[in-house]
C-alpha positions in Angstrom: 0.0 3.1 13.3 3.6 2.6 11.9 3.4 1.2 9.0 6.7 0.2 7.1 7.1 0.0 2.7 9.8 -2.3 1.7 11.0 -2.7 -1.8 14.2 -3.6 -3.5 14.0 -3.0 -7.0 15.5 0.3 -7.8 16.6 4.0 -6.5 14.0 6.1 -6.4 12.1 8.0 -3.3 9.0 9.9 -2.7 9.9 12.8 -4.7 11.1 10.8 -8.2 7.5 10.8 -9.9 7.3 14.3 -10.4 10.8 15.4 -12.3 11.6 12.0 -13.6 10.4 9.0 -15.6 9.8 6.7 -13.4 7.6 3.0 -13.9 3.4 3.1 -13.2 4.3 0.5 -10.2 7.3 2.0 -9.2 5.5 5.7 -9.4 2.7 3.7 -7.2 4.8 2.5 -4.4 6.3 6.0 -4.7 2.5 8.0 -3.9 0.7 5.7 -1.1 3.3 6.2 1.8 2.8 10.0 1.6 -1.3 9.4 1.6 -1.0 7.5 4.2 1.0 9.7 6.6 -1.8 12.4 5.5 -4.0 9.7 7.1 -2.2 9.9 10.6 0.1 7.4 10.2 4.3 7.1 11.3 5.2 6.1 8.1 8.7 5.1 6.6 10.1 3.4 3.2 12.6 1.3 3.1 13.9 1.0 -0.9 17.2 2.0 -2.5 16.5 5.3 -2.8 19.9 7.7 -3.1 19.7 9.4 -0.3 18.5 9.1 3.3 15.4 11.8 3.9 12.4 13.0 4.8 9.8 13.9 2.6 6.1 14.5 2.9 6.2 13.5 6.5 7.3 10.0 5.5 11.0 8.8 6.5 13.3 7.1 3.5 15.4 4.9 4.4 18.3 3.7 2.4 18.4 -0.3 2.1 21.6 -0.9 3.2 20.6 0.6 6.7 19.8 -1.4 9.8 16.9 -3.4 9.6 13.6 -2.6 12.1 13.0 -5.1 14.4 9.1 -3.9 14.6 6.3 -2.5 12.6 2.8 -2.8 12.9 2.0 -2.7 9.4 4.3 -4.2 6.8 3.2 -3.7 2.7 5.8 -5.5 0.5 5.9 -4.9 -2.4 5.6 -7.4 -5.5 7.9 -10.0 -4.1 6.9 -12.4 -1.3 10.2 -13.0 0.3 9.5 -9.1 1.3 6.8 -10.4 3.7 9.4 -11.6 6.2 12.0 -8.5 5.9 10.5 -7.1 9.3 10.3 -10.3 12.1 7.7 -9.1 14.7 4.2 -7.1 13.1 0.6 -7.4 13.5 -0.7 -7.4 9.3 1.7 -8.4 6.3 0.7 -7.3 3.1 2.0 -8.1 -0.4 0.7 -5.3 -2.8 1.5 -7.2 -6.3 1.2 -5.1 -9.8 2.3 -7.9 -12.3 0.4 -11.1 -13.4 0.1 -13.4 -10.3 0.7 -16.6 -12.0 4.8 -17.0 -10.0 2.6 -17.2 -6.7 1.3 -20.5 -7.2 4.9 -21.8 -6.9 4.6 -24.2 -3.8 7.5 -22.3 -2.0 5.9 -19.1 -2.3 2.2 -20.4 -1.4 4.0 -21.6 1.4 5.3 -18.4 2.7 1.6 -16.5 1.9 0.3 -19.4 4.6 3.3 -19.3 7.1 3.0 -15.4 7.3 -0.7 -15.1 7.0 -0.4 -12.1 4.3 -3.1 -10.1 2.6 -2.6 -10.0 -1.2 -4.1 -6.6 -2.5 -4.4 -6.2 -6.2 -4.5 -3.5 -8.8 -8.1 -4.4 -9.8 -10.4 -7.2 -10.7 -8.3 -8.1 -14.2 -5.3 -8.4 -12.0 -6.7 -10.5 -9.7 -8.1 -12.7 -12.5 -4.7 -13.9 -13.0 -4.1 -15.2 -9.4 -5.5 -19.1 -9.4 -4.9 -19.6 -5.8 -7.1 -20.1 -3.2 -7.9 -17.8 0.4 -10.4 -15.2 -0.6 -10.7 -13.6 2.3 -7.4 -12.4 2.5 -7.4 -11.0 -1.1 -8.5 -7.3 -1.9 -8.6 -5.2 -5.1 -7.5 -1.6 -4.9 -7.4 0.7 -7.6 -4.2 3.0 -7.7 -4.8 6.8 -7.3 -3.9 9.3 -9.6 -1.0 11.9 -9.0 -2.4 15.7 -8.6 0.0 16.7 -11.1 -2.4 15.0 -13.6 -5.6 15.6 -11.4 -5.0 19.3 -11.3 -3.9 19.9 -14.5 -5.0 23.3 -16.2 -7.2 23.1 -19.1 -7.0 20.9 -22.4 -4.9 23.2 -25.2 -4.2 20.7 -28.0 -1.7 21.8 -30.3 -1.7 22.7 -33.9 -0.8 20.2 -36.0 -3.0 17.9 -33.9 -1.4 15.3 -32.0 -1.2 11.7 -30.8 0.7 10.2 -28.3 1.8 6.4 -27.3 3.0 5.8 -24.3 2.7 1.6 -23.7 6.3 -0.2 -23.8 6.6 -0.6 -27.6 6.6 -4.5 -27.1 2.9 -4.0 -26.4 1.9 -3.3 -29.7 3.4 -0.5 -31.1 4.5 -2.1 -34.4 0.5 -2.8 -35.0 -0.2 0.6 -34.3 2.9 1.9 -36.7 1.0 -0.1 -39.9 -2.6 1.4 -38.4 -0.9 5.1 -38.4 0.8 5.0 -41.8 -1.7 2.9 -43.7 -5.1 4.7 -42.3 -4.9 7.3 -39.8 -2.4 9.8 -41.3 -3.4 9.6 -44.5 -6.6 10.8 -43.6 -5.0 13.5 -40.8 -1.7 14.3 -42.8 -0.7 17.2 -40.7 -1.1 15.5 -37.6 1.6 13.8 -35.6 2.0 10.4 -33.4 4.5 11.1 -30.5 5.8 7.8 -29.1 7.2 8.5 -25.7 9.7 5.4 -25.5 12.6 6.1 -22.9 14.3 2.9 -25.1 14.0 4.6 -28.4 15.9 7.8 -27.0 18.2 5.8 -26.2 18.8 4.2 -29.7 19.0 7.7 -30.9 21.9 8.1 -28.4 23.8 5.4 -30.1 22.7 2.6 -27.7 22.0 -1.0 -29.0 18.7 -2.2 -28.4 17.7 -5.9 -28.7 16.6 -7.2 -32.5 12.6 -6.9 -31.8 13.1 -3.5 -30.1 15.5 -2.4 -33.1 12.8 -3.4 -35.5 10.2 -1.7 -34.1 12.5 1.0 -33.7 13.8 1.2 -37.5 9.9 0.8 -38.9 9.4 4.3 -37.0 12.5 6.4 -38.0 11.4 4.9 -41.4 7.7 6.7 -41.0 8.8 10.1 -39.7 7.5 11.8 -43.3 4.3 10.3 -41.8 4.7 12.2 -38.4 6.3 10.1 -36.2 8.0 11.7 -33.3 10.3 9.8 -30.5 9.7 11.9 -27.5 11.7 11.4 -24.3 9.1 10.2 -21.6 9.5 12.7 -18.3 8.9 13.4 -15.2 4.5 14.3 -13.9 4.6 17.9 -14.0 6.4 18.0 -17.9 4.1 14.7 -18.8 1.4 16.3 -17.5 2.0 19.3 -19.6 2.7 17.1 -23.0 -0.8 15.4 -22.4 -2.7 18.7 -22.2 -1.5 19.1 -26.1 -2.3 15.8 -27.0 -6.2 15.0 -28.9 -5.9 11.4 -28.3 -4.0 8.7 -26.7 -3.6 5.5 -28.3 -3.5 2.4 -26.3 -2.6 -0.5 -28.5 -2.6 -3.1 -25.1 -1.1 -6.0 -23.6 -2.9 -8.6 -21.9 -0.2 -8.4 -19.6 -0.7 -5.0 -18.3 -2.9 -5.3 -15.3 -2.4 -1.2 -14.5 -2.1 1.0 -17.6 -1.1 3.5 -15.2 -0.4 6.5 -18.2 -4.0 5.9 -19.4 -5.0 6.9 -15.7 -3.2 9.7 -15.9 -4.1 10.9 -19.4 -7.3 10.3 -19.0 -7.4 12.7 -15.6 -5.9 15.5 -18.0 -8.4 15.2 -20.3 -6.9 13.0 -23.3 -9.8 10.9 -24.7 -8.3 7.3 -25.3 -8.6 4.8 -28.3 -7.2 1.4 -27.0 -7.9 -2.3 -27.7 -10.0 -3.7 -24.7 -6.9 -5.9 -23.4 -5.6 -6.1 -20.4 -7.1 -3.5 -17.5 -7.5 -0.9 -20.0 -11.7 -1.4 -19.1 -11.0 -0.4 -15.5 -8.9 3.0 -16.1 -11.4 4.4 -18.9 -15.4 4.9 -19.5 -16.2 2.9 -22.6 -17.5 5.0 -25.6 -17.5 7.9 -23.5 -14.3 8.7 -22.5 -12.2 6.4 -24.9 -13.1 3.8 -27.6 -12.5 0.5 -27.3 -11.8 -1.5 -30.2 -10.0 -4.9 -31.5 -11.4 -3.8 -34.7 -8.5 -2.8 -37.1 -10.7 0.0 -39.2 -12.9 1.3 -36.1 -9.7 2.1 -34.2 -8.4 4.0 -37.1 -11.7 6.3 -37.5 -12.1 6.3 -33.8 -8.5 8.1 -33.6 -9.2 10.1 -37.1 -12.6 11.5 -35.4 -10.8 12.7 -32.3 -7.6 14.3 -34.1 -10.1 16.3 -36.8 -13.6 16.7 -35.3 -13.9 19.6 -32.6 -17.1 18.5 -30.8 -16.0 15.1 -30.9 -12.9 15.7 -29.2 -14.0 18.0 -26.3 -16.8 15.9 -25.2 -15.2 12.8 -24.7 -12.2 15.1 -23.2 -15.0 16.3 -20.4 -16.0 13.1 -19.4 -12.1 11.9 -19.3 -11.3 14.6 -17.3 -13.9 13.9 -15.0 -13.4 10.3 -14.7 -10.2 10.3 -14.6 -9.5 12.7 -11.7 -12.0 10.7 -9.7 -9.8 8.5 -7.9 -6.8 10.1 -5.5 -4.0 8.6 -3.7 -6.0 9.6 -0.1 -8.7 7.3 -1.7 -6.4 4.2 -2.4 -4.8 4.8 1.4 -8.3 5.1 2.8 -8.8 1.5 1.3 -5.6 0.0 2.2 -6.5 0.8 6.2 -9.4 -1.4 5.7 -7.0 -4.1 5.7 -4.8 -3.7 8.7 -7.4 -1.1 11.4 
């Protein structure tokens, strides 16, 4: 079939993900087209990506190009308006990755009628925050994981032992600050918390952030005698590389994050996770196995301290994250998005 991508958010193509920073949905829209052209599908992008190209058997098209008058298959993605870039095709589909409240606007529930779109969801927490009606035409599919994580060498955690963040530092990080200074580190005092924030970098370039971000931002530089390290976030194959040295991941949560995308991939390296239970952090993890889930102030602290100290511990909730984890591929998530429209 020839199925066409649309998205016009911002530049990026099928290669970004794996030497550049890149966001869990963007990263997303970035690894189905090339599964599903391993399918035996013509398939081709339209996004603003730089440049024109082929890549994995999958054509990118630059958005400012002429517009197709035919597809078989469209997949929008996120915004709704999307759903009507391509005039004649036989199965619209709006893949959303955000809270779905903005679709019960009565212009947009309009257009999901008018063009008889499937809605497909990251997972069953994501499409907990949709309250419109039409199940039939709704479907929850879980994201794949990129090999670079799923075919990652072996754990080799680094001495001093190490944490990592990696969640926007809106969603929680200055609760996790207080729960490193205050409990874990005293405990662990040669271990480190590396905060991969591609905003903090920039505030040590000189940039301005906004007041809540600066905040957050001053409380670390002011903890760095208690091992705090701002780490540049980077592209799959260096991420994957900074995960296999990491004990733990903390996942301090948003009840707005309906993919938790870096827990997926941590998780596939082997990282064993501690992370409040909000938002779709349940579906990306095995509770008490491979992470510990917690809205428990003290627990999250000794879950983390038992991971970064204890040996045992550590490598048998990093087995079962591993194994998890590298469960799921991108062929998988393709094979369930032809469900839809075969």
């Amino acid at each position: 079939m020839l199925v066409t991508l649309v998205d016009d958010s911002i530049p990026y193509n099928g290669m970004t993900p794996a030497y550049q920073p890149l966001g869990g949905a963007e990263k997303a829209f970035a690894s189905l087209p090339a599964a599903l052209a391993r399918a035996g599908h013509v398939v081709r992008v339209i996004n603003r990506t730089p440049n024109a190209m082929g890549y994995e058997n999958v054509s990118w098209l630059e958005w400012e190009g002429r517009r197709p008058p035919i597809t078989e298959v469209l997949i929008a993605f996120r915004k709704p308006q999307l759903l009507e870039f391509v005039r004649a095709t036989r199965a619209r589909i709006l893949w959303l990755t955000g809270p779905a409240g903005y679709l019960d606007k009565p212009q947009v529930t309009d257009m999901l009628q008018r063009t008889e779109a499937r809605l497909v969801f990251l997972g069953r927490t994501h499409q907990e925050s949709y309250t419109g009606s039409g199940e039939s035409s709704l479907r929850n599919i879980s994201p794949g994981v990129r090999e670079e994580y799923r075919e990652a060498d072996e754990m080799e955690p680094s001495d001093p032992p190490t944490a990592i963040v990696t969640t926007h530092p809106r969603h929680g990080l200055d609760w996790l600050l207080d729960i490193w200074t205050s409990r874990i580190h005293p405990k662990v005092p040669a271990a480190e918390l590396h905060i991969f924030s591609a905003a903090f970098k920039k505030a040590d370039a000189g940039e301005t952030l906004p007041d809540d971000l600066n905040e957050i931002y001053r409380k670390a530089i002011a903890a760095e005698q208690s091992g705090i390290v701002i780490k540049a976030p980077a592209g799959d194959r260096d991420m994957s590389q900074s995960y296999r040295r990491a004990r733990v991941h903390l996942y301090p949560g948003s009840d707005k994050e309906m993919y938790c995308s870096t827990l997926a991939e941590s998780q596939a390296v082997g990282v064993p996770a501690v992370a409040r239970p909000m938002g779709a952090v349940k579906e990306r993890v095995i509770g008490d196995k491979s992470a510990f889930l917690t809205d428990s102030d003290g627990d999250f602290a000794d879950h983390a301290i038992r991971m970064l100290s204890d040996e045992e511990e550590f490598k048998s909730a990093s087995i079962v994250a591993r194994r998890h984890g590298r469960s799921r591929s991108w062929d998988t998530t393709a094979s369930e998005f032809e469900t839809i429209f075969r």
